[in-house]
KEMIDREN-789866 format. One record per atom (N, C-alpha, C): residue number from 1; residue in one letter; atom name; x, y, z. Coordinates in Angstrom, 3 decimals, decimal comma. Layout:
@paro=NUM | vexvex=A | kero=CA | X=X | Y=Y | Z=Z
...
! end
This chain:
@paro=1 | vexvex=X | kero=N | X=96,893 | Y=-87,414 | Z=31,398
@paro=1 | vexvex=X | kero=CA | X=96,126 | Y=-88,059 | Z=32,442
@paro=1 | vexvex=X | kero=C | X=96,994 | Y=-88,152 | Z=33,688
@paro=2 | vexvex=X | kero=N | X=96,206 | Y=-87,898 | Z=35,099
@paro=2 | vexvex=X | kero=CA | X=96,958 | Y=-87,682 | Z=36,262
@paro=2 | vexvex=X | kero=C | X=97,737 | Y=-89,081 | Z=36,478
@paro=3 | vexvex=X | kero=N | X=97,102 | Y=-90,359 | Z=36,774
@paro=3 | vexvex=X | kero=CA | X=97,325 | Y=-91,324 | Z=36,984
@paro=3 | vexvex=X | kero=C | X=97,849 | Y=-91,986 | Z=36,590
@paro=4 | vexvex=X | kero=N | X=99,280 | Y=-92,729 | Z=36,631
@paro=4 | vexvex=X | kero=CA | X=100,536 | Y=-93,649 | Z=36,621
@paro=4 | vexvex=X | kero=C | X=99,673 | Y=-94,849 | Z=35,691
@paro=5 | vexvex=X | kero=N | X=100,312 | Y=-95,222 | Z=34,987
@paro=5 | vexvex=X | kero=CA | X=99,950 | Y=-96,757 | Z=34,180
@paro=5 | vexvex=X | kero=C | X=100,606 | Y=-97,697 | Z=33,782
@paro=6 | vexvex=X | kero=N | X=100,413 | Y=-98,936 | Z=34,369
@paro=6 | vexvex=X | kero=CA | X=101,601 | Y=-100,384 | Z=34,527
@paro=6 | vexvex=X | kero=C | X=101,705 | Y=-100,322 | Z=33,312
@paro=7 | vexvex=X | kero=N | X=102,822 | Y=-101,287 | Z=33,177
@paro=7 | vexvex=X | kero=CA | X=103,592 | Y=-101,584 | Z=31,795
@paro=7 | vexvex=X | kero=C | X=101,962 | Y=-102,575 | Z=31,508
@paro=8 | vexvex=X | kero=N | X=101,761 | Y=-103,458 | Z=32,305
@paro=8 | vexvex=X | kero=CA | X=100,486 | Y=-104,220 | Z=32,017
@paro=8 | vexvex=X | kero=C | X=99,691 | Y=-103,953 | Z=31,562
@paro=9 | vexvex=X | kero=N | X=98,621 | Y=-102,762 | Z=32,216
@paro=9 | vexvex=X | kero=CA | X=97,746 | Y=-101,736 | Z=31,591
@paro=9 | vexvex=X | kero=C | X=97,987 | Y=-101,744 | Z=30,525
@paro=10 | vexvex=X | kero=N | X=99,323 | Y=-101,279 | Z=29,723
@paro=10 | vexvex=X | kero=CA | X=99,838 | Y=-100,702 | Z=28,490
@paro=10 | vexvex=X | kero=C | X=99,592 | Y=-101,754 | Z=27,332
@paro=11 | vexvex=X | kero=N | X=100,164 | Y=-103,081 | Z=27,866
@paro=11 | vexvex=X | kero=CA | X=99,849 | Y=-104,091 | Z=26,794
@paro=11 | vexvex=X | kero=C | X=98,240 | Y=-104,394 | Z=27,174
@paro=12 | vexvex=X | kero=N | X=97,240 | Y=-104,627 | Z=28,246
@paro=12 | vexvex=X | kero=CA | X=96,002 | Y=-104,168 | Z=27,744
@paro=12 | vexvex=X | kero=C | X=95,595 | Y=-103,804 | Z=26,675
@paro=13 | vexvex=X | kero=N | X=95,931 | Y=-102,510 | Z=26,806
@paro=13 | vexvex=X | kero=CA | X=95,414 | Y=-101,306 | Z=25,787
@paro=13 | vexvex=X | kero=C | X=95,891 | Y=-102,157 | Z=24,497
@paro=14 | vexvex=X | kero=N | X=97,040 | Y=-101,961 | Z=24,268
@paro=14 | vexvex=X | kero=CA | X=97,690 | Y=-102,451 | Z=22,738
@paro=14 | vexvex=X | kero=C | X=96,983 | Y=-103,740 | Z=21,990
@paro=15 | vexvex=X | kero=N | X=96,538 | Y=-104,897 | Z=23,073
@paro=15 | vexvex=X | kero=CA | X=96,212 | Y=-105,844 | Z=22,463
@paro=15 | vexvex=X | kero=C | X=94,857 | Y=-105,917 | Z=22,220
@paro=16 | vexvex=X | kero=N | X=94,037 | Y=-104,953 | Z=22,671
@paro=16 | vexvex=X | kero=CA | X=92,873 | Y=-103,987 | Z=22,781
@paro=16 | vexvex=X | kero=C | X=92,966 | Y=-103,711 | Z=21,273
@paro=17 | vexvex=X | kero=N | X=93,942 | Y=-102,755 | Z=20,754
@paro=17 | vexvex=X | kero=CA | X=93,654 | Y=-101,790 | Z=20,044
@paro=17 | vexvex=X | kero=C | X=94,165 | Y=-103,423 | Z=18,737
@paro=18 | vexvex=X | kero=N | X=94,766 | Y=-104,028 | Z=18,685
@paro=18 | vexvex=X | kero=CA | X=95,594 | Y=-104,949 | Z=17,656
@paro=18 | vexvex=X | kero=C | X=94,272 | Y=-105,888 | Z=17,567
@paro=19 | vexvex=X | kero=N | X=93,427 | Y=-106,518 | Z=18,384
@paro=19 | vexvex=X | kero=CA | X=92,481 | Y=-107,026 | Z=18,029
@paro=19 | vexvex=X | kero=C | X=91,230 | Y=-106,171 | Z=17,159
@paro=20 | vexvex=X | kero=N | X=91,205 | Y=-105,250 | Z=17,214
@paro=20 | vexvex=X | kero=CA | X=90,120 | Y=-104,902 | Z=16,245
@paro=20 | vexvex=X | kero=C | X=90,799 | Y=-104,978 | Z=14,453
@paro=21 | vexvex=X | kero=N | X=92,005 | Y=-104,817 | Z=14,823
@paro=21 | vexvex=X | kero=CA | X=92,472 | Y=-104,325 | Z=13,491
@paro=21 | vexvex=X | kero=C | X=94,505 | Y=-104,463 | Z=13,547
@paro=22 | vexvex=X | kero=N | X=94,543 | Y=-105,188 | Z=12,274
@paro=22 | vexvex=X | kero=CA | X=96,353 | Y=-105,359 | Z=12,100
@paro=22 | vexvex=X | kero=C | X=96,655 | Y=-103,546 | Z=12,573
@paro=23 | vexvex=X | kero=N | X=97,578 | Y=-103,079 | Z=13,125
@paro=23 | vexvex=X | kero=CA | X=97,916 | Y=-101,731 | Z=13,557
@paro=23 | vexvex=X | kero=C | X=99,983 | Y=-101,965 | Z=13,574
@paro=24 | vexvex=X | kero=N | X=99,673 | Y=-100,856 | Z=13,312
@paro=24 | vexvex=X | kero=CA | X=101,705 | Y=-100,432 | Z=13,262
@paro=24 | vexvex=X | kero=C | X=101,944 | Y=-99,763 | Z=14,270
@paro=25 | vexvex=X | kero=N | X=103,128 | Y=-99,462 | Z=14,831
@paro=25 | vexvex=X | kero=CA | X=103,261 | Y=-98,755 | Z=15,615
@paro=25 | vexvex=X | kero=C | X=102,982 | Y=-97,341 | Z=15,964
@paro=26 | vexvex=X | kero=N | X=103,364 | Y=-96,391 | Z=15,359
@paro=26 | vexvex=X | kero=CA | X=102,431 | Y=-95,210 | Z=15,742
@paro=26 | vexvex=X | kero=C | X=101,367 | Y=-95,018 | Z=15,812
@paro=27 | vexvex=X | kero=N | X=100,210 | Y=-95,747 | Z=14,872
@paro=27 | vexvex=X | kero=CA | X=98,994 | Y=-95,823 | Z=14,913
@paro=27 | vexvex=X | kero=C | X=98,404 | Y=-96,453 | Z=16,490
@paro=28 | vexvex=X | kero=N | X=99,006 | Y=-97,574 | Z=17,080
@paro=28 | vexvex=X | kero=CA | X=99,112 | Y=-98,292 | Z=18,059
@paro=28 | vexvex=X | kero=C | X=99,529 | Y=-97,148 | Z=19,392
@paro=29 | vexvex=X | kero=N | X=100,607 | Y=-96,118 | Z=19,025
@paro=29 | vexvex=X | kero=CA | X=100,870 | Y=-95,237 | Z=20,362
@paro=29 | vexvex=X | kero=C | X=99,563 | Y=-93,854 | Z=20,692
@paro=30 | vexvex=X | kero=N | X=99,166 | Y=-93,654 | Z=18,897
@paro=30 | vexvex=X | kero=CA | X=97,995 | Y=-92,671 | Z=19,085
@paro=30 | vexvex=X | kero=C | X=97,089 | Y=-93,053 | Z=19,833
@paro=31 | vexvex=X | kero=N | X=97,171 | Y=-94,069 | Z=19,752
@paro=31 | vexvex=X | kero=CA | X=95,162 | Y=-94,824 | Z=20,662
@paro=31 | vexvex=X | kero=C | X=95,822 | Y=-94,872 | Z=22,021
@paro=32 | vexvex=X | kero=N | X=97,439 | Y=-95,548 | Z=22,255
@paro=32 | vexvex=X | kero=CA | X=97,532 | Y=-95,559 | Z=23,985
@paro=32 | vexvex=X | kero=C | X=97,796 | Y=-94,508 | Z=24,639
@paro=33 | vexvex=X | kero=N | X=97,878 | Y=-93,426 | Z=23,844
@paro=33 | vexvex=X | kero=CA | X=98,251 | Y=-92,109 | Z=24,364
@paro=33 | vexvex=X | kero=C | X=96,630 | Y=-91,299 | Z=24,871
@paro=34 | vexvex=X | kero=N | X=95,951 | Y=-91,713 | Z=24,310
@paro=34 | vexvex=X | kero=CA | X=94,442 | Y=-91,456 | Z=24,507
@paro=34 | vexvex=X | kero=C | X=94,319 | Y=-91,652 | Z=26,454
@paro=35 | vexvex=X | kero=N | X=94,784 | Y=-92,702 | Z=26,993
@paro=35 | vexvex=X | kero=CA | X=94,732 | Y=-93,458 | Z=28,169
@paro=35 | vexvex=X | kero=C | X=96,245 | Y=-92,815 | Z=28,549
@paro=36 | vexvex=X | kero=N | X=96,905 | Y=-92,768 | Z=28,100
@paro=36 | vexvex=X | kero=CA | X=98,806 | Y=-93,220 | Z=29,252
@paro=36 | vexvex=X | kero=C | X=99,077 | Y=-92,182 | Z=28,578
@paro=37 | vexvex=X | kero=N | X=100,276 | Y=-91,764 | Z=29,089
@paro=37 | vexvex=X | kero=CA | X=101,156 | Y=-90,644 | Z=28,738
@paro=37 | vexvex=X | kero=C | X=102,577 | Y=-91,871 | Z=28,800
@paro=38 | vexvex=X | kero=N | X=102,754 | Y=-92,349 | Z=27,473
@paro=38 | vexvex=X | kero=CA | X=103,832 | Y=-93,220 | Z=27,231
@paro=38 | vexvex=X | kero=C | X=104,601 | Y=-92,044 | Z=26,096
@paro=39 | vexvex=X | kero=N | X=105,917 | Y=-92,737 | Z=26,016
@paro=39 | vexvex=X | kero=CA | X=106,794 | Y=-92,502 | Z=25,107
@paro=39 | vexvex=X | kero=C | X=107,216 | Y=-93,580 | Z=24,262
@paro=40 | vexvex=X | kero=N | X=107,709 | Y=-93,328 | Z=22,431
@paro=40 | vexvex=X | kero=CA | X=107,988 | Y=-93,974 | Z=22,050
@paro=40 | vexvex=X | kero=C | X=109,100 | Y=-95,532 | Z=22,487
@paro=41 | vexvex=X | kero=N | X=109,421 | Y=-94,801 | Z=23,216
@paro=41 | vexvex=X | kero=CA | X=110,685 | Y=-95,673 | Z=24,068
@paro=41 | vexvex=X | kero=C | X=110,062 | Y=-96,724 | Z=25,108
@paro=42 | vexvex=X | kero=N | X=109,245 | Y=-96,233 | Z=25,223
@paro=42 | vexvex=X | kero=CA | X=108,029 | Y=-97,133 | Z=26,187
@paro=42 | vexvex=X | kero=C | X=107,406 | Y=-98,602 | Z=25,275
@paro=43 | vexvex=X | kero=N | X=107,019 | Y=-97,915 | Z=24,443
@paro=43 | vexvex=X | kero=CA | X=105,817 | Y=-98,465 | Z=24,146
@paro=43 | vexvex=X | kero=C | X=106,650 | Y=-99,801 | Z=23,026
@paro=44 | vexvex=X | kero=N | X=107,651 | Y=-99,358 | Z=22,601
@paro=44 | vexvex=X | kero=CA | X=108,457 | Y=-100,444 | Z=21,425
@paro=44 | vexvex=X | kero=C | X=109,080 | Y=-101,959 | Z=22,191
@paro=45 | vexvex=X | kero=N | X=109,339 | Y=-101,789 | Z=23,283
@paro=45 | vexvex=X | kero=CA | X=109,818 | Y=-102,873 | Z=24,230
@paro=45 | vexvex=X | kero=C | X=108,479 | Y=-103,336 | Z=24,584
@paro=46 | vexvex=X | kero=N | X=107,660 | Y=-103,073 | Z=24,906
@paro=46 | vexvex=X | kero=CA | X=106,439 | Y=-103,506 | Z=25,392
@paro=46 | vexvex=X | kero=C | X=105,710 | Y=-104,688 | Z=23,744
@paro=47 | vexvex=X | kero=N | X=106,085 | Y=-104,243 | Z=23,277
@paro=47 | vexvex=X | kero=CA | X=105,389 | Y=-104,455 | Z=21,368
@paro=47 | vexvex=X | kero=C | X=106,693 | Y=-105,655 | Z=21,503
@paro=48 | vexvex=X | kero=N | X=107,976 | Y=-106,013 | Z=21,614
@paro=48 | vexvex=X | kero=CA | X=108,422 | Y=-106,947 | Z=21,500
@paro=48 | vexvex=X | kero=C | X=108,426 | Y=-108,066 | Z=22,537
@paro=49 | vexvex=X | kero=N | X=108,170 | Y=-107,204 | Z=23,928
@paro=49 | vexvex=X | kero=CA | X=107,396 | Y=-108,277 | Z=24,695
@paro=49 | vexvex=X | kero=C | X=106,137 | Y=-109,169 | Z=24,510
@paro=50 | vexvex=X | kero=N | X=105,555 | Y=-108,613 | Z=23,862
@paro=50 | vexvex=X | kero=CA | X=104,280 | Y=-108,976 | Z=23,639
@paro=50 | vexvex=X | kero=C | X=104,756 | Y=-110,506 | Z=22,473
@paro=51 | vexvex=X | kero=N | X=105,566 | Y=-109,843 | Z=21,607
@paro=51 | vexvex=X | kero=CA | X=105,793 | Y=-110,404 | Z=20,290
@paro=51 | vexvex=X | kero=C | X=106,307 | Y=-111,835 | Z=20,835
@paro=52 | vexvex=X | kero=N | X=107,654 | Y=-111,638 | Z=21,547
@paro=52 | vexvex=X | kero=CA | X=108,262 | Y=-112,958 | Z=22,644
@paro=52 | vexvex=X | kero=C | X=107,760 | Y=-113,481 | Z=23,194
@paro=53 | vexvex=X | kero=N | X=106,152 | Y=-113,498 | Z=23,699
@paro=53 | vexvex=X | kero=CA | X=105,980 | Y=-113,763 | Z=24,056
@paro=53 | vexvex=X | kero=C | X=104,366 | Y=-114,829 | Z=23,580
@paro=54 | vexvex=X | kero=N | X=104,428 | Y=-114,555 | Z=22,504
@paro=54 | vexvex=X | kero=CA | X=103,654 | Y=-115,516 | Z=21,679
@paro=54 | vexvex=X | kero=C | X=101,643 | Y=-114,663 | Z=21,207
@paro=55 | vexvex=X | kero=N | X=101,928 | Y=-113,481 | Z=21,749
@paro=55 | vexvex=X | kero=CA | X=100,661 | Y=-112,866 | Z=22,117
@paro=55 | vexvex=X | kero=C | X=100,411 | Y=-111,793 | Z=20,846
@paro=56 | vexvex=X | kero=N | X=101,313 | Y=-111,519 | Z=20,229
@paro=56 | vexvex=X | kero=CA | X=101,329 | Y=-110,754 | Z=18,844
@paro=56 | vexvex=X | kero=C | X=102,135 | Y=-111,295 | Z=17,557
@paro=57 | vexvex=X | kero=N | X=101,847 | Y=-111,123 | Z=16,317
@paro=57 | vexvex=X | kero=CA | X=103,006 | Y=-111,461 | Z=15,181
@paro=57 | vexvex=X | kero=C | X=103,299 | Y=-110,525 | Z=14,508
@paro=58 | vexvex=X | kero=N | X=104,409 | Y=-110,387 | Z=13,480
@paro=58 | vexvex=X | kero=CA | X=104,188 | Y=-108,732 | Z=12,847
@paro=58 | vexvex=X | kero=C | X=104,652 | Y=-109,173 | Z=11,364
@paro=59 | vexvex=X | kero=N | X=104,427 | Y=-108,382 | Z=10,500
@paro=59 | vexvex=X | kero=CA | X=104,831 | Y=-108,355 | Z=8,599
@paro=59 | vexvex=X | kero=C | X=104,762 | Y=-106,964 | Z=8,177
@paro=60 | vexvex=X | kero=N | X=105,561 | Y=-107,213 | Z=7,340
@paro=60 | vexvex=X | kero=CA | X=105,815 | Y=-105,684 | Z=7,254
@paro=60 | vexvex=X | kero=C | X=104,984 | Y=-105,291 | Z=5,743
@paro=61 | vexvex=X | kero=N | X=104,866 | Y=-104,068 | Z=5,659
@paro=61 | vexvex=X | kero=CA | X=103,587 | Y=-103,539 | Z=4,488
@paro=61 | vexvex=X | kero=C | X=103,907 | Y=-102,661 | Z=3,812
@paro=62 | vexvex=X | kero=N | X=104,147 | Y=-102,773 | Z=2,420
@paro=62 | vexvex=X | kero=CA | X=104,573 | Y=-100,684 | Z=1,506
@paro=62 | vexvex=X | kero=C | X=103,663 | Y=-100,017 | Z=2,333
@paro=63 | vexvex=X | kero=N | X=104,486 | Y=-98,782 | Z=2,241
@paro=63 | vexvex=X | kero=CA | X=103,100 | Y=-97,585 | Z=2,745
@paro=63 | vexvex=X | kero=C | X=103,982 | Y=-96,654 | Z=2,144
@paro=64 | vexvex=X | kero=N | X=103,673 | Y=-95,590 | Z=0,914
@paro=64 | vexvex=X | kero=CA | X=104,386 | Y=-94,741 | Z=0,583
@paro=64 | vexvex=X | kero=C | X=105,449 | Y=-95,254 | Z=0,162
@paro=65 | vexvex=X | kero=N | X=106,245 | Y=-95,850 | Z=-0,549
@paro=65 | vexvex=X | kero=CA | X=107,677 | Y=-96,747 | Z=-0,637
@paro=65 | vexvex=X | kero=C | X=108,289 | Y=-96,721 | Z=0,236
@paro=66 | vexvex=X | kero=N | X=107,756 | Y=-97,018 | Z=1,465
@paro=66 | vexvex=X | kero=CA | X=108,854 | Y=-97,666 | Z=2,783
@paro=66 | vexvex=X | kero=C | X=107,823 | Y=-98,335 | Z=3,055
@paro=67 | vexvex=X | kero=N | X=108,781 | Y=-99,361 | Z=4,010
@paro=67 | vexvex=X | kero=CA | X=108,150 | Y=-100,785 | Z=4,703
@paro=67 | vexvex=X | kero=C | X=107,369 | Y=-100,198 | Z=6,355
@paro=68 | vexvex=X | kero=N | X=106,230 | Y=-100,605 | Z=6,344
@paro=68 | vexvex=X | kero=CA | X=105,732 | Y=-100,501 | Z=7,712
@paro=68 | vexvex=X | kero=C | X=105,998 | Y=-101,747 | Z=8,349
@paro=69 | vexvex=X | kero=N | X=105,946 | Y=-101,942 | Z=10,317
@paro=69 | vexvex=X | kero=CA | X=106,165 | Y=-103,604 | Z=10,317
@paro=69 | vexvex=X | kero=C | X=104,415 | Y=-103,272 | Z=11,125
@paro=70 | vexvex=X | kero=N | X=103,689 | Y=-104,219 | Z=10,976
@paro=70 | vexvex=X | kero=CA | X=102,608 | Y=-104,239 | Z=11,498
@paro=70 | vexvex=X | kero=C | X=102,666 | Y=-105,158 | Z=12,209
@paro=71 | vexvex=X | kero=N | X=101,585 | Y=-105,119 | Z=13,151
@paro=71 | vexvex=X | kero=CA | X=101,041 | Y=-106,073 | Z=14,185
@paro=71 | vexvex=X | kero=C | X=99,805 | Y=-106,562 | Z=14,239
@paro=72 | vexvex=X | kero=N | X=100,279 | Y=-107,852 | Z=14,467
@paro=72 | vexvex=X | kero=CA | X=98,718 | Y=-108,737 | Z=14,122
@paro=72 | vexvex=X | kero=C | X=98,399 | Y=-109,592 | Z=15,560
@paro=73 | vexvex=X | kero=N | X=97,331 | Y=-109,584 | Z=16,054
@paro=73 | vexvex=X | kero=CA | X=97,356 | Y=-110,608 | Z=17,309
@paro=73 | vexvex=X | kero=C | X=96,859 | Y=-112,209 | Z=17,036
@paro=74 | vexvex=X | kero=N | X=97,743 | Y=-112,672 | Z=18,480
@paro=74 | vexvex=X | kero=CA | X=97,439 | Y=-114,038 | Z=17,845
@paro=74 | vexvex=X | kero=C | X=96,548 | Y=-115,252 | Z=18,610
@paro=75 | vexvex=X | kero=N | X=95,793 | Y=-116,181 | Z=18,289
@paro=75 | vexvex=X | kero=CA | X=95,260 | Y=-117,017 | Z=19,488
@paro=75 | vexvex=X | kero=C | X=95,532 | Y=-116,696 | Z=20,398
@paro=76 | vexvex=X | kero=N | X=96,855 | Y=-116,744 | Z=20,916
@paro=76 | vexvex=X | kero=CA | X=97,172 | Y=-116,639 | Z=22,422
@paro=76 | vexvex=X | kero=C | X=97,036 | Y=-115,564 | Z=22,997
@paro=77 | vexvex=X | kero=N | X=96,907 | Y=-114,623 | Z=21,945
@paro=77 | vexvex=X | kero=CA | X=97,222 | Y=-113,176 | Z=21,951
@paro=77 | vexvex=X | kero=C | X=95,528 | Y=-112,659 | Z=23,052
@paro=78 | vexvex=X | kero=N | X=94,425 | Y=-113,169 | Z=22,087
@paro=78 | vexvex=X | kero=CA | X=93,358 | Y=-112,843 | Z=21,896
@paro=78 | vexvex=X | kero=C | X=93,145 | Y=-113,866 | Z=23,714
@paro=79 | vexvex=X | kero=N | X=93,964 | Y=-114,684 | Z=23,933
@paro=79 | vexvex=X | kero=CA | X=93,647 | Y=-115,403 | Z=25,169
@paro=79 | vexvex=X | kero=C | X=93,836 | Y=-114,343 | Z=26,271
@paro=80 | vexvex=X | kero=N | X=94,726 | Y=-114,148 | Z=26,344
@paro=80 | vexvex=X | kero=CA | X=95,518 | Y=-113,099 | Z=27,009
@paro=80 | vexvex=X | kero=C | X=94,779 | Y=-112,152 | Z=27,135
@paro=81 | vexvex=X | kero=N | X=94,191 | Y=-111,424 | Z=25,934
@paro=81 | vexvex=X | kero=CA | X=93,454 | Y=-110,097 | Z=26,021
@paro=81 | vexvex=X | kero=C | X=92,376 | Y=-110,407 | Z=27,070
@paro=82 | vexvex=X | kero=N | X=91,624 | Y=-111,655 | Z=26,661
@paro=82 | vexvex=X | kero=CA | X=89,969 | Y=-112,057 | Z=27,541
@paro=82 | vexvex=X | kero=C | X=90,613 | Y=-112,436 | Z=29,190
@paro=83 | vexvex=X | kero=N | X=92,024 | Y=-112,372 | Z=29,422
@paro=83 | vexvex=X | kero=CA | X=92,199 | Y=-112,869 | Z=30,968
@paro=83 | vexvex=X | kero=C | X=92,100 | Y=-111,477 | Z=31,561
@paro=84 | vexvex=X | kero=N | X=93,319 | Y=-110,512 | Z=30,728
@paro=84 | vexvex=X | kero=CA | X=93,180 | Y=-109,207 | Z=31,607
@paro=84 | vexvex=X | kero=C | X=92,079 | Y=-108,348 | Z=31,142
@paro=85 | vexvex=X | kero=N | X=91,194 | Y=-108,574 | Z=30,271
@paro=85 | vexvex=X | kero=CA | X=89,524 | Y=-107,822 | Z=30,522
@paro=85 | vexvex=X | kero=C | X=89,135 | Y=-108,482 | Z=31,669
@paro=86 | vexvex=X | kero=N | X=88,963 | Y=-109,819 | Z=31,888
@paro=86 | vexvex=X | kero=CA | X=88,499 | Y=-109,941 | Z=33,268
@paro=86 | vexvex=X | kero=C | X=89,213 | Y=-109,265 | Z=34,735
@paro=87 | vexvex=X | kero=N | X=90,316 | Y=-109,364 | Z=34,826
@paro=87 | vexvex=X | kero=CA | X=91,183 | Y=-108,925 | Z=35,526
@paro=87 | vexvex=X | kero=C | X=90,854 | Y=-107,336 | Z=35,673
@paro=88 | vexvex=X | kero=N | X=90,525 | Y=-106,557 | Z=34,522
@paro=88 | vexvex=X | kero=CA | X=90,254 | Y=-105,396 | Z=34,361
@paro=88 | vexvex=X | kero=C | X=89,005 | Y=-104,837 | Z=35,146
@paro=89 | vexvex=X | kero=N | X=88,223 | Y=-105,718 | Z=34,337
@paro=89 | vexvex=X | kero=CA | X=86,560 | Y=-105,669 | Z=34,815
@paro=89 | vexvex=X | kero=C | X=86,625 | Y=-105,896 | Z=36,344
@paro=90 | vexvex=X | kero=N | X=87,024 | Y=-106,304 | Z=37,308
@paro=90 | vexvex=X | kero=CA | X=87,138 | Y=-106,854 | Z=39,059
@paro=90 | vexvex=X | kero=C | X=88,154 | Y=-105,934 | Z=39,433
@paro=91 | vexvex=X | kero=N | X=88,994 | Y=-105,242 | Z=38,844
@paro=91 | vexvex=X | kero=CA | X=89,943 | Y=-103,728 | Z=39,553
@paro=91 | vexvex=X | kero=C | X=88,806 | Y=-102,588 | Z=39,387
@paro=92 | vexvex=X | kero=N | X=88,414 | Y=-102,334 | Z=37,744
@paro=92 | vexvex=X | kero=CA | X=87,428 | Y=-101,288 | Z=38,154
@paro=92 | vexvex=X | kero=C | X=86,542 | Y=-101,676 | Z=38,874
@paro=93 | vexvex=X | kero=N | X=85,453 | Y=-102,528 | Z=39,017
@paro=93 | vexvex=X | kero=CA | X=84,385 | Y=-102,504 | Z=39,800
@paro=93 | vexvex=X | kero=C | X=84,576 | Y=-102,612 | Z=41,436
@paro=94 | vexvex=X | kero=N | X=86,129 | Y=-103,192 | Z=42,064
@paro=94 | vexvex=X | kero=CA | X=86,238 | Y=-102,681 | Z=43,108
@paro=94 | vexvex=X | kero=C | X=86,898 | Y=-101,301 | Z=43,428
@paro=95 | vexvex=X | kero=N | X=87,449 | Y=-100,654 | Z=42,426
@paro=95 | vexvex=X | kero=CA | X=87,511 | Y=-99,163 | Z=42,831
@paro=95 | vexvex=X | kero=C | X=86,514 | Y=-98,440 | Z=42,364
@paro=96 | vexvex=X | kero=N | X=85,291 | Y=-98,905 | Z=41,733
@paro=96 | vexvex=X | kero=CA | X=84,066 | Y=-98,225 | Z=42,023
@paro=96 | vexvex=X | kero=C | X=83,161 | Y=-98,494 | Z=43,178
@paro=97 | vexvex=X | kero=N | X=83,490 | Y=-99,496 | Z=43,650
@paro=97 | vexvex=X | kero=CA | X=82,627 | Y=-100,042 | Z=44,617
@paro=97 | vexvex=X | kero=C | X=83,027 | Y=-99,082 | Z=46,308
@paro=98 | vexvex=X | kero=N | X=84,621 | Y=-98,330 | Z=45,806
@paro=98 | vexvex=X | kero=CA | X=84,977 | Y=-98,033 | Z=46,918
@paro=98 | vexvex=X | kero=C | X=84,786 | Y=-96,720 | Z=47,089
@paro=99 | vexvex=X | kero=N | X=84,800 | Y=-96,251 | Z=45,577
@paro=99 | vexvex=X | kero=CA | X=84,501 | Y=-94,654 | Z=45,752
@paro=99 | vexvex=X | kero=C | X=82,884 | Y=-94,176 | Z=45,707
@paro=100 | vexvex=X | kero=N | X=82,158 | Y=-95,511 | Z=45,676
@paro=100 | vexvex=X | kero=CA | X=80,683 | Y=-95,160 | Z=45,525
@paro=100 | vexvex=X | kero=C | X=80,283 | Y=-95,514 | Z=47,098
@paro=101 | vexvex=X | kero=N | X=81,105 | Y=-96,233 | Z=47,988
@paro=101 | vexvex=X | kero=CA | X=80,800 | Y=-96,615 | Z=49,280
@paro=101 | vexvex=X | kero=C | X=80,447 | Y=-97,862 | Z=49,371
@paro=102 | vexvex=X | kero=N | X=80,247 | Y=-98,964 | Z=48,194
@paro=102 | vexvex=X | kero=CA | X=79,711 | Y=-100,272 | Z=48,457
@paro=102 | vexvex=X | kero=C | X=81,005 | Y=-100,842 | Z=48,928
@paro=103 | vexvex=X | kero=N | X=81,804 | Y=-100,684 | Z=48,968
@paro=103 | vexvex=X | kero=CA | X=82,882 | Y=-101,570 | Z=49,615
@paro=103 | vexvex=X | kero=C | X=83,782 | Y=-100,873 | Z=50,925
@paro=104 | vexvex=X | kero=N | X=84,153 | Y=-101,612 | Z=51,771
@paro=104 | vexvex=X | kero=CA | X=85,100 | Y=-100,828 | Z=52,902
@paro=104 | vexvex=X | kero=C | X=85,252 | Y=-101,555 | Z=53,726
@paro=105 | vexvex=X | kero=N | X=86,797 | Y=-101,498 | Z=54,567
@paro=105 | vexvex=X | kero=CA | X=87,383 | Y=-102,571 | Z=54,812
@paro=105 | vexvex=X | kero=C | X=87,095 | Y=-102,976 | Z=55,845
! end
């Protein structure tokens, strides 16, 4: 995708994708890669920001006899998500508003 995407955007997406469903990390980069052109290196600091910050929790799971650590979102998490959907919802509709002509300065 042509277009640059905030670290913000990024946890969007993630807490997006962690609310439907507990998700691990690669599973978590397949869906943001859909949207962003991130790298693993990206996306793991962002997942412990989130974590520090009270908005995700994680436990780890067999999968194959190794440990996965998963991610689970949390109250605050799910708070967070409903501020920047709104936040979301009022960026797109004024850059639709601008490329459709309803808005101009």
């Amino acid at each position: 995708m042509y277009y640059p995407v905030s670290s913000l955007l990024i946890e969007f997406l993630i807490l997006s994708v962690v609310s439907r469903k507990d998700s691990y990390g690669y599973e978590i980069s397949q869906t943001v890669k859909l949207a962003a052109e991130i790298k693993e290196s990206t996306l793991y600091p962002i997942l412990r920001r989130l974590q520090q910050s009270g908005f995700l929790t994680t436990y780890n799971q067999e999968y194959q006899g190794r440990n996965r650590k998963y991610y689970s979102i949390t109250d605050s998490g799910r708070d967070q998500l409903k501020y920047l959907a709104g936040e979301w919802k009022i960026y797109k509709d004024t850059i639709d508003g601008i490329m459709e002509g309803r808005l101009s300065g």
